[in-house]
C-alpha positions as CSV (number, residue, x, y, z in Angstrom):
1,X,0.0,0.0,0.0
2,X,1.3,3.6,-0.4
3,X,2.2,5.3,2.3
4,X,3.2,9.5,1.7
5,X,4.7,10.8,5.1
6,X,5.2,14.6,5.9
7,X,3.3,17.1,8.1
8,X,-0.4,16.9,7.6
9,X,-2.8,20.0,7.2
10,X,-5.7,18.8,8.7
11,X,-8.6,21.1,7.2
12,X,-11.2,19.4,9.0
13,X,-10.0,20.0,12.5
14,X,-7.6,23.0,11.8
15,X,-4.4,21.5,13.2
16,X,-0.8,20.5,11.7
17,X,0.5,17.1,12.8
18,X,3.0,14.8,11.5
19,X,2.0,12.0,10.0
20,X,1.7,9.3,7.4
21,X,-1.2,8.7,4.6
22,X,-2.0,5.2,4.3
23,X,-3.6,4.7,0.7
24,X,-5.5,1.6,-0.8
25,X,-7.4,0.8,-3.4
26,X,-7.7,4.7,-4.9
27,X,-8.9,5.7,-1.0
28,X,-7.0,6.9,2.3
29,X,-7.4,3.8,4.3
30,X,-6.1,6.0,7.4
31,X,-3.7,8.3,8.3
32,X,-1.4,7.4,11.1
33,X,0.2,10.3,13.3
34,X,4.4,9.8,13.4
35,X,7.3,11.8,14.3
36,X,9.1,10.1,11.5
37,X,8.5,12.3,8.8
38,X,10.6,14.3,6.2
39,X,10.1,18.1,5.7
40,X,6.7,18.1,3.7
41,X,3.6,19.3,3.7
42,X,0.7,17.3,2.9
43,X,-3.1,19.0,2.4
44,X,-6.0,18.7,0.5
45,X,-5.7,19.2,-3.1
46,X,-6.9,22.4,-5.4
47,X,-10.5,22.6,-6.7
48,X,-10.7,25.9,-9.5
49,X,-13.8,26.8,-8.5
50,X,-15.0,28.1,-12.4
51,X,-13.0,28.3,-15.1
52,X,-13.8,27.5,-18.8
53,X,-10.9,24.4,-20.3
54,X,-11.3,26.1,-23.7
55,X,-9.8,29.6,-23.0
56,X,-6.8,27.6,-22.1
57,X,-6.9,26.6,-25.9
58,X,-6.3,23.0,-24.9
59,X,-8.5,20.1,-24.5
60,X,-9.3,18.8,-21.4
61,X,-6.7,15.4,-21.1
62,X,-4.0,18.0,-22.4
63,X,-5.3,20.8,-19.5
64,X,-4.6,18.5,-17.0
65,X,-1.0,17.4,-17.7
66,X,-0.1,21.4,-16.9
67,X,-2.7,21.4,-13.8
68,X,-1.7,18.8,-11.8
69,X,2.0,20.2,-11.8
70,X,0.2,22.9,-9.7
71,X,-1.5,21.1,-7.5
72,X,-4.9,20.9,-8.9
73,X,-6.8,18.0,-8.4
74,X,-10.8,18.9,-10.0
75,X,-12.1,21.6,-11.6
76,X,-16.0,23.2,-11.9
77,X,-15.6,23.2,-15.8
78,X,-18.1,25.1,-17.5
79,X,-18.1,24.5,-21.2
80,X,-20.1,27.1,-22.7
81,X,-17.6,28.2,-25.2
82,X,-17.7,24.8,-27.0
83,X,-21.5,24.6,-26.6
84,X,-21.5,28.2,-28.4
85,X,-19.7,26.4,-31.0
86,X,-20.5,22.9,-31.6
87,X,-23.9,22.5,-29.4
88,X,-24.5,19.7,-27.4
89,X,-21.8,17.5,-29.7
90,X,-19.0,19.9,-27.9
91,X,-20.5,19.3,-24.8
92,X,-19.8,15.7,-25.2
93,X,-16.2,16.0,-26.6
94,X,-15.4,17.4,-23.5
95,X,-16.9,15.4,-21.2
96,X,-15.3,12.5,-23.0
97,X,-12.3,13.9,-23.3
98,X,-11.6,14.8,-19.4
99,X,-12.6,11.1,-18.9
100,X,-9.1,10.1,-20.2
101,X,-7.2,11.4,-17.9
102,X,-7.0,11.0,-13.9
103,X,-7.9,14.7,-12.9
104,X,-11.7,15.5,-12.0
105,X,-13.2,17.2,-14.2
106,X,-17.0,18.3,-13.6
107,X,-19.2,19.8,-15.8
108,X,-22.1,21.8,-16.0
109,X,-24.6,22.6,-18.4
110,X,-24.3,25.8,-20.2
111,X,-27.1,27.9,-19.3
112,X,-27.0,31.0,-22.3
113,X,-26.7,29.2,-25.6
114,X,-26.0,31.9,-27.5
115,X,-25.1,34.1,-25.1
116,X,-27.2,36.5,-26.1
117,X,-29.8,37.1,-29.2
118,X,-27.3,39.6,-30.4
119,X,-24.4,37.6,-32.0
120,X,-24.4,35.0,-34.3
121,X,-23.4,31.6,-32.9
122,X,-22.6,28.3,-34.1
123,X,-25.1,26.0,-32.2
124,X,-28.1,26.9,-29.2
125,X,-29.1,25.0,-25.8
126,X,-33.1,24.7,-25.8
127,X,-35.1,23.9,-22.1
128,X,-35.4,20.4,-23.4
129,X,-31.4,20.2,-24.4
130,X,-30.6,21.7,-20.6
131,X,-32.8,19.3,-19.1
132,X,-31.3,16.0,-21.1
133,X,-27.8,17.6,-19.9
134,X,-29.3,17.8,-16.4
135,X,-30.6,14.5,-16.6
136,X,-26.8,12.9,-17.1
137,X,-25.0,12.2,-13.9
138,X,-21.8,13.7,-15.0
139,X,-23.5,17.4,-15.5
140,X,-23.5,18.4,-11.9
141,X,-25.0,22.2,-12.0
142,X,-26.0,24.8,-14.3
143,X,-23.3,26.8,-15.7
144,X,-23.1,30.8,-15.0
145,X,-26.7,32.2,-16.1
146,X,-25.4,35.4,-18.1
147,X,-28.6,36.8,-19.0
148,X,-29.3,39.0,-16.0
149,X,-31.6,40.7,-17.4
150,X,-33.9,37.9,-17.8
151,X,-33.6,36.8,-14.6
152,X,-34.3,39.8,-13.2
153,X,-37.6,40.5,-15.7
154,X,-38.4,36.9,-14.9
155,X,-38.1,35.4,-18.4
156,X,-40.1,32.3,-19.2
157,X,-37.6,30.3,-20.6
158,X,-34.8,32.0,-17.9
159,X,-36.7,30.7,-15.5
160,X,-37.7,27.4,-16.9
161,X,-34.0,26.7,-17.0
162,X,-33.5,27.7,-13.6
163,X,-36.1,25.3,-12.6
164,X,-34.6,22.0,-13.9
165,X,-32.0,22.5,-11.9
166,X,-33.2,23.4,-9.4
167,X,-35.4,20.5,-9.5
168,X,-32.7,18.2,-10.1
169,X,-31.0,19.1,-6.8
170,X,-28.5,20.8,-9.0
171,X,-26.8,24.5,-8.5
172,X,-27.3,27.5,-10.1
173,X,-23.8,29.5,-10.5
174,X,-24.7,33.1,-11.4
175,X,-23.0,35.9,-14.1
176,X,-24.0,39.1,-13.1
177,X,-21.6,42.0,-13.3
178,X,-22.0,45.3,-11.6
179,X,-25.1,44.0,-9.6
180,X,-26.0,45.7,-6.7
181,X,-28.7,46.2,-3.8
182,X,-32.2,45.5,-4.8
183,X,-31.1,44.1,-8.3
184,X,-29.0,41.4,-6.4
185,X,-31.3,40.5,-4.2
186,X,-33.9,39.7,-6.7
187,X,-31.1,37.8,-8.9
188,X,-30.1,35.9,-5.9
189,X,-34.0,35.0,-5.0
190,X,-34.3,33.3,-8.5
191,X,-32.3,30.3,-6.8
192,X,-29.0,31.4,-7.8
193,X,-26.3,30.4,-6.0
194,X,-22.3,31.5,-6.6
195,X,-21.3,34.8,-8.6
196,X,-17.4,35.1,-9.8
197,X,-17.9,38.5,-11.6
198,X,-17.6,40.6,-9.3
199,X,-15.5,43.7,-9.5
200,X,-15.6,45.8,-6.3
201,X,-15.9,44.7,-2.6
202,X,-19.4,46.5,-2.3
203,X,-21.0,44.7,-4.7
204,X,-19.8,41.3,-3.3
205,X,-20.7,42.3,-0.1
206,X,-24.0,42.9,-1.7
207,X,-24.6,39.2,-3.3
208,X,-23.0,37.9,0.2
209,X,-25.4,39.5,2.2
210,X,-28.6,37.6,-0.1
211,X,-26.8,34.4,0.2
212,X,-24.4,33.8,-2.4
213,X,-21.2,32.4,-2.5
214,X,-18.3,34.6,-4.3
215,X,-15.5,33.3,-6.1
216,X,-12.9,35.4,-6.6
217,X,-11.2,35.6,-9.5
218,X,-8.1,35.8,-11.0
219,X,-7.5,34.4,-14.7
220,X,-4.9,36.2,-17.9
221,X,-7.6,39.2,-18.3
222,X,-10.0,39.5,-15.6
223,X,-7.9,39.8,-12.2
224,X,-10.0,40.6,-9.1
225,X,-8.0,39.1,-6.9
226,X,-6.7,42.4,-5.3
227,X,-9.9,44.5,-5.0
228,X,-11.3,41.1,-3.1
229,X,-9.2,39.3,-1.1
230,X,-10.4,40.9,2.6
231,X,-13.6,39.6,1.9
232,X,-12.1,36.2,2.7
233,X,-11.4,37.4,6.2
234,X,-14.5,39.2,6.6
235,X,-16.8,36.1,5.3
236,X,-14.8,32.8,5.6
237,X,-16.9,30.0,4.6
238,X,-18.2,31.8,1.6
239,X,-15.4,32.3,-0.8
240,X,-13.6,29.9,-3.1
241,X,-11.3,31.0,-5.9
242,X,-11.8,30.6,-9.4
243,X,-9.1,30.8,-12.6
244,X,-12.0,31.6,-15.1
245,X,-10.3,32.0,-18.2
246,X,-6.7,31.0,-18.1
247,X,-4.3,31.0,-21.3
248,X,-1.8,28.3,-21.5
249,X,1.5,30.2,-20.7
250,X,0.0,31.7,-17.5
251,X,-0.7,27.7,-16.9
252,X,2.3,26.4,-17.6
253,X,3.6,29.2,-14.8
254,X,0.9,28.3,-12.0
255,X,-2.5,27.4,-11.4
256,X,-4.4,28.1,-7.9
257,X,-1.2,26.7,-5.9
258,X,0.1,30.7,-7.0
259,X,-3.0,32.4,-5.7
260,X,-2.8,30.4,-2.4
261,X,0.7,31.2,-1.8
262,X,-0.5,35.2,-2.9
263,X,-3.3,34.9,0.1
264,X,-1.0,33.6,3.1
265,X,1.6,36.1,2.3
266,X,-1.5,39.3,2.7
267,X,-1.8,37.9,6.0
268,X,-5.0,35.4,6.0
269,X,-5.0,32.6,8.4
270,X,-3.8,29.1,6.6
271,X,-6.7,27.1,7.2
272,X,-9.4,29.9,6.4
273,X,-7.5,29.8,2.5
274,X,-7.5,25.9,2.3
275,X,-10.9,25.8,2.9
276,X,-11.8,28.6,0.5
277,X,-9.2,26.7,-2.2
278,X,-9.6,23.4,-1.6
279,X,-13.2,22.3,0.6
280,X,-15.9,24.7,-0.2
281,X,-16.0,23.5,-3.9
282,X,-16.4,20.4,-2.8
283,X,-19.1,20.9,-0.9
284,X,-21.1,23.3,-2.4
285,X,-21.4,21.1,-6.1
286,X,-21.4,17.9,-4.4
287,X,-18.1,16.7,-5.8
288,X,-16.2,13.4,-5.4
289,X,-13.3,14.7,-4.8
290,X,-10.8,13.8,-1.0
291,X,-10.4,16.3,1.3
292,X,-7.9,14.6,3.0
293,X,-10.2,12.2,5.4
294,X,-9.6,8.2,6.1
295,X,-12.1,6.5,3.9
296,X,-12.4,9.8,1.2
297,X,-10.8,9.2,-2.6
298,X,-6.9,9.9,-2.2
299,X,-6.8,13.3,-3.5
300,X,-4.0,15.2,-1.8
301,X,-0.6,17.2,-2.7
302,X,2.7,17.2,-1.1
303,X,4.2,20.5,-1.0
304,X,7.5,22.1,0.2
305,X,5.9,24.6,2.4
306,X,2.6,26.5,2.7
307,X,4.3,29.9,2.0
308,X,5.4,29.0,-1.2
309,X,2.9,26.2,-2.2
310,X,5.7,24.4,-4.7
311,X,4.0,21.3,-5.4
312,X,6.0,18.0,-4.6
313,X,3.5,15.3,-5.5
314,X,-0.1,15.3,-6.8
315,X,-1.6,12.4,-6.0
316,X,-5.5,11.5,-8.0
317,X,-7.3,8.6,-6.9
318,X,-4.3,7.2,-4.9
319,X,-2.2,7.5,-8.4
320,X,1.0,9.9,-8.3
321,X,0.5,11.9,-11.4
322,X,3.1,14.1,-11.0
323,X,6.0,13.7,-9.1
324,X,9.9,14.6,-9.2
325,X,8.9,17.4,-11.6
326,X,7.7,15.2,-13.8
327,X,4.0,14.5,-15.3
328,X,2.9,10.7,-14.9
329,X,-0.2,11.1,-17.6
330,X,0.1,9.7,-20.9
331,X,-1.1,12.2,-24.3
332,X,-4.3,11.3,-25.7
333,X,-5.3,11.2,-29.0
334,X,-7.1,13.7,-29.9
335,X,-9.8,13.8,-32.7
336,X,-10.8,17.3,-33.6
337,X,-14.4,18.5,-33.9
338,X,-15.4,22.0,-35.3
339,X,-17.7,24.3,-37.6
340,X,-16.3,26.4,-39.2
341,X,-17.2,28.0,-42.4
342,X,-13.6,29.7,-44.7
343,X,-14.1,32.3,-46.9
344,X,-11.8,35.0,-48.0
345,X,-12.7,38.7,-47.3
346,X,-11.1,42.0,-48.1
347,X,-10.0,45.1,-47.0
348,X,-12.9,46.7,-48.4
349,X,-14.8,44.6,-46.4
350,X,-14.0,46.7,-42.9
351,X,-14.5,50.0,-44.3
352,X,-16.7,52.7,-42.1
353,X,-18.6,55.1,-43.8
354,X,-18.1,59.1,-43.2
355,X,-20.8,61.4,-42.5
356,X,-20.5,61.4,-38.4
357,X,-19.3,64.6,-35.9
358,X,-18.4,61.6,-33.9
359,X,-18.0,58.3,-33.7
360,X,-18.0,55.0,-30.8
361,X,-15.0,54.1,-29.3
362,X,-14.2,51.0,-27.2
363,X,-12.2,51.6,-24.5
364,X,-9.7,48.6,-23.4
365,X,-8.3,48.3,-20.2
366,X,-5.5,46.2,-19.4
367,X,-6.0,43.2,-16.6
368,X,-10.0,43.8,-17.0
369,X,-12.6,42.5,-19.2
370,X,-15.1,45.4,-18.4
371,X,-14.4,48.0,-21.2
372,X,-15.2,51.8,-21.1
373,X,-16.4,54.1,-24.1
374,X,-16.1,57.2,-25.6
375,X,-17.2,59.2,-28.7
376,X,-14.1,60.8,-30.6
377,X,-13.7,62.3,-34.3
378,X,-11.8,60.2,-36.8
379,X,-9.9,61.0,-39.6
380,X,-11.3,60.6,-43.1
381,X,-10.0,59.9,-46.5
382,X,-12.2,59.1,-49.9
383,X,-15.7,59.2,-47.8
384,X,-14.4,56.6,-44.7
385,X,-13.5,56.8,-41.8
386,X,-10.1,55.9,-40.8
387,X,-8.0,54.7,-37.8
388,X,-5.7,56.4,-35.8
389,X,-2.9,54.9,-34.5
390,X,-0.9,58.0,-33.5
391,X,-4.2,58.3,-30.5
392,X,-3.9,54.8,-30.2
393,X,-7.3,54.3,-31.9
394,X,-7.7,51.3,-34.3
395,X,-9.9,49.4,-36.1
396,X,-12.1,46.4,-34.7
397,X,-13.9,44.0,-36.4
398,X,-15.9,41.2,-36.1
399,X,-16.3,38.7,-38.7
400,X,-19.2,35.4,-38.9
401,X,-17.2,32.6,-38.9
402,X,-20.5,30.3,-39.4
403,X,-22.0,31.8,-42.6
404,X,-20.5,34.1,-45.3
405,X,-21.6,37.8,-44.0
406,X,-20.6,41.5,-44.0
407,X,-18.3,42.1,-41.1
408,X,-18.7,44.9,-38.7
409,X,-16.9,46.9,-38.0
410,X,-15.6,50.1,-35.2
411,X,-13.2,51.4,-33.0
412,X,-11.0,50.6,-29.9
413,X,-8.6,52.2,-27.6
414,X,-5.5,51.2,-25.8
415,X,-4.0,48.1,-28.2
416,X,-0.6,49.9,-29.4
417,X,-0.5,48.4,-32.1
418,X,1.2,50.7,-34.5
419,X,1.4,48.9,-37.9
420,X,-0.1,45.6,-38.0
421,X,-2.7,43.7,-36.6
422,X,-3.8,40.6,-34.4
423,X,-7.0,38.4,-34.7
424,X,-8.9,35.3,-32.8
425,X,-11.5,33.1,-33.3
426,X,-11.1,32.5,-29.5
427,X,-14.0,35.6,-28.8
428,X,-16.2,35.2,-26.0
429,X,-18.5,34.1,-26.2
430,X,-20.1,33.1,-29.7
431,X,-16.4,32.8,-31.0
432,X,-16.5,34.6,-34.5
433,X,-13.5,36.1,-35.7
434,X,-12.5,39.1,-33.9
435,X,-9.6,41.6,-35.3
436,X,-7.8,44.7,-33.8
437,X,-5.5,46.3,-36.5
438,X,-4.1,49.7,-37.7
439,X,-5.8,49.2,-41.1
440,X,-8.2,47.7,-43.4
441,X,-6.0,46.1,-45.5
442,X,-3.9,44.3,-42.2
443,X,-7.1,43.4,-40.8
444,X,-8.2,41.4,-44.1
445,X,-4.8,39.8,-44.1
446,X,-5.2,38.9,-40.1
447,X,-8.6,37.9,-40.7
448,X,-7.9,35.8,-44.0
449,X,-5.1,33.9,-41.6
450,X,-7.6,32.5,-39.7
451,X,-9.8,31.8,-42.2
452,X,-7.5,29.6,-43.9
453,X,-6.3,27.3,-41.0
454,X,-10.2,27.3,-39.8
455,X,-9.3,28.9,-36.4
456,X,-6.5,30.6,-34.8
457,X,-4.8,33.1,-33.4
458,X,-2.7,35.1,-35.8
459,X,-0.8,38.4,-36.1
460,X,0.1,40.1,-39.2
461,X,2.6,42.9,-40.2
462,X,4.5,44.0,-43.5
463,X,7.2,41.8,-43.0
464,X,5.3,38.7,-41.3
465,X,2.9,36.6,-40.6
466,X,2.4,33.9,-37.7
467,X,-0.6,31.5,-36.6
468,X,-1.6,29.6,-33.7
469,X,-3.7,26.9,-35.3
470,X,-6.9,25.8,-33.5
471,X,-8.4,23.2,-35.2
472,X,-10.6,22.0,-32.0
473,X,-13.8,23.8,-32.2
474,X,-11.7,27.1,-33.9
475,X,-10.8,27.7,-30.0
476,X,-8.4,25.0,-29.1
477,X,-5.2,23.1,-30.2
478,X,-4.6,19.6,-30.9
479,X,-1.4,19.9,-29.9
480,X,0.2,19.3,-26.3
481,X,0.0,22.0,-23.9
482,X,4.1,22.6,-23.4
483,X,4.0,23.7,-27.5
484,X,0.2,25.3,-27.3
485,X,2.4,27.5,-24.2
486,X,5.6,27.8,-26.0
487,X,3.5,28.9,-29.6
488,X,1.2,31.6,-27.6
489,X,4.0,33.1,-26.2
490,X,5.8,33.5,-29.6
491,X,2.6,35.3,-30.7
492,X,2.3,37.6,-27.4
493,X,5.6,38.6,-28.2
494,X,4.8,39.5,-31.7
495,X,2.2,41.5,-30.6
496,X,4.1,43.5,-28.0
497,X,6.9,44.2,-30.6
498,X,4.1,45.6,-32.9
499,X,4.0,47.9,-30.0
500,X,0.9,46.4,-27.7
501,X,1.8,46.9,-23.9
502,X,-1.0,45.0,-22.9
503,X,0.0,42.1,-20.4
504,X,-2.4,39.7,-22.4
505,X,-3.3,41.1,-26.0
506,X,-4.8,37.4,-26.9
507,X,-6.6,37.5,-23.8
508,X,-8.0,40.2,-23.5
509,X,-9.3,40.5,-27.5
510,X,-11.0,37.5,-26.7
511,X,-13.4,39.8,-24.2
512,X,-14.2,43.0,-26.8
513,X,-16.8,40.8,-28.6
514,X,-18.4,39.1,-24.8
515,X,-21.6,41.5,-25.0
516,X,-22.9,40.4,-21.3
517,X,-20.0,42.8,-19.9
518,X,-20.3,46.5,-19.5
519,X,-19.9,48.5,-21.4
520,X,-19.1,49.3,-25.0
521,X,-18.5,45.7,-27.1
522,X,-18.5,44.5,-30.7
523,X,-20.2,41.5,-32.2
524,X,-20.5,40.3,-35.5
525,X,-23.6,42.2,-35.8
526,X,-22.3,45.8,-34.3
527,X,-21.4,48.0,-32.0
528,X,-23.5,46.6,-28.5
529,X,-23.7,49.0,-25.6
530,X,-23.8,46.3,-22.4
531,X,-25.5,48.3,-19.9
532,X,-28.6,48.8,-21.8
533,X,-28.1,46.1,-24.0
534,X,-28.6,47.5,-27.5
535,X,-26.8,48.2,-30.6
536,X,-25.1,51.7,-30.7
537,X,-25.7,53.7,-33.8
């Protein structure tokens, strides 16, 4: 039988003792209290409370052979950006897919399917589709219900999702960013349960207050991890931590092992973190995962120390996967699904029209996914409007990846790039192709990148083009995770030498088309103001 020896953090009973795990037959049979231990540390393992596999742009059997280097042992997987895609068909490839591999992965239904009526997608969730996911024993709660609004107007078909959860026994994560006193309280009473979006302490103190749990986030673009941290010592028992969207070179780097070591160093008490990080999870979506108790599934980490949270071991199911600095899961073949529809577009495509004092502006902001706007006069040449790079002020587009369309097109603040430009099909959340450039002719090429390789992300400038191929769904690689890493990083670079400053250009394009955030976004079918959801002229 295995036995791991080291000092145990006992969650449970909030104490340190040394000690030695006893495990047998994929369970702790018991642990045994010793002196005769090494300098270790042995504790639950990591549960990322949210997060969506895709955004990593791998699949989930490659996901895991970076996650468990870090410590994490399950993750609440919410796989609405392949459902936005491929339907219920994506759904399946990734529950499939995670079964391959040794770390927990659970999965809920995707609640807005499209996101919103706004965008094209590529597939949509009915009632009756949510309540066949429901119905399987592997969906364990409905994913983050983004459409606010209906929820607080009390939407038929809202609600009618809500209620086969609910009716299920199964959780109701929320989506609701900016939310505050009466409006939270009525989204809360719909039977919604958990909220990671928000952005200022008030506001979580808000959602606490009518019952929710927060998780606090901290992903590659949306980082709230500084504004809410005290809110763990004001209301322990009802945080947990979540990744959200987390691109692969910030993964190869660190998972939630990083944000733990972050929280003990700002002065929060040891046992107050594991349990946000590593029990609530667990409890709150009923997940069979070990929380380091005689008789639970042998899911535990050995680490070096709590202050630094370097992960030793990572033990699944009383299997070392990773150990010695090295991963102990195999690849998996990996069979790529998609829909995708290539055509070829060009630079007159992207064109604005003249005849406006003024014209929309999206304003990016670095490290956030909530954008601001403004109206500012453009230069124009031959009757269009024309970007600005010298105010930082370039052209976005959207283009429909699903059927041959008109793009649209607008402006955006605060990319840098100076002569070039960079484009995704990874684009929250209906996943067209989404473009940022200093002109209409780079923007076709960027655009007609992606195209061709049917999904990527790409950069273009006079002198050079380079592609991330993403041949999964248009939004992740068949490739394994160390290259997928290695390949976006190459790209990042590329965009920060076309002058970008941005900590996560990729990233954080990804979030200009994702309408359900405030305030001024684009989508395939315009300009979309987010705080009274409709188009902007």
């Amino acid at each position: 039988m295995p036995e791991v020896r080291g000092t145990i953090l006992d969650v449970n009973n909030r104490r340190f003792y040394n000690g030695a795990v006893i495990v047998k037959d994929g369970r702790i049979e018991k642990i045994e209290e010793t002196d005769d231990v090494p300098r270790q540390f042995i504790m639950p393992g990591f549960v990322d409370s949210h997060i969506h596999i895709e955004s990593s742009m791998m699949v989930p059997s490659e996901f895991a052979r970076l996650a468990v280097r870090h410590g994490t042992v399950a993750t609440v997987s919410d796989p609405h950006e392949i459902a936005n895609v491929c339907g219920k068909e994506g759904v399946e490839f990734m529950i499939e897919n995670g079964k391959k591999v040794p770390l927990k992965f659970y999965f809920g239904t995707p609640s807005c399917v499209p996101a919103t009526p706004f965008e094209t997608a590529g597939a949509a969730l009915t009632v009756e589709d949510i309540e066949e996911l429901l119905d399987r024993e592997e969906i364990l709660y409905l994913s983050e219900m983004m459409n606010w609004p209906g929820v607080l107007n009390r939407d038929d078909e809202v609600m009618a999702k809500i209620k086969a959860a609910l009716d299920r026994g199964k959780p109701v994560d929320g989506h609701a960013p900016g939310l505050k006193g009466e409006k939270a309280a009525r989204y809360a009473s719909a039977g919604i349960t958990t909220d990671h979006e928000c952005y200022t302490k008030e506001e979580a103190i808000d959602k606490l207050k009518n019952g929710m749990l927060i998780a606090i986030r901290e992903g590659s673009a949306a980082k709230n991890f500084n504004a809410l941290l005290p809110l763990l010592g004001d209301y322990p028992g009802k945080i947990m931590f979540c990744s959200d969207d987390l691109h692969p070179d910030d993964l190869v780097r660190s998972h939630m092992n990083e944000l733990a070591a972050r929280t003990l160093t700002r002065g929060h008490e040891l046992f107050d973190l594991l349990y946000a990080y590593c029990i609530l999870p667990i409890e709150h979506y009923g997940l069979d995962v070990g929380r380091l108790r005689p008789g639970d599934p042998a899911d535990f980490i050995v680490v070096d120390d709590p202050e630094t949270m370097f992960v030793l071991q990572t033990w699944i199911d009383g299997v070392c996967v990773f150990e010695k600095n090295e991963v102990l899961i195999p690849r998996e073949k990996i069979k790529p699904i998609n829909n995708f529809t290539s055509y070829m577009t060009d630079p007159g495509d992207f064109s604005v029209e003249a005849g406006k004092e003024k014209h929309p502006v999206i304003v990016a902001r670095d490290g956030e996914i909530v954008t601001g706007k403004e109206w500012v006069k453009l230069p124009e040449k031959d009757g269009k409007v024309l970007a600005d790079p010298s105010r930082d002020i370039l052209k976005v587009a959207v283009v429909n990846r699903y059927e041959k369309a008109k793009p649209s097109s607008g402006f955006i603040k605060n990319f840098g790039i100076k002569d070039g430009a960079i484009a995704s099909s990874v684009a929250h959340d209906s996943h067209n192709i989404i473009a940022v450039g200093s002109s209409d002719q780079h923007i076709s090429d960027v655009v007609n990148l992606v195209m061709e390789n049917k999904g990527g992300i790409a950069a273009v400038r006079p002198d050079e083009k380079e592609i991330l191929p993403l041949p999964v769904g248009g939004i992740m690689s068949d490739r394994p995770g160390v290259e997928v890493a290695q390949a976006y990083e190459k790209m990042s670079f590329m965009a920060r030498d076309m002058g970008s400053n941005l900590q996560a250009p990729f990233m954080l394009i990804s979030f200009m088309a994702l309408l359900v955030i405030p305030s001024l976004k684009i989508s395939d079918k315009g300009m979309f103001d987010g705080e009274t959801f409709e188009f902007v002229d």
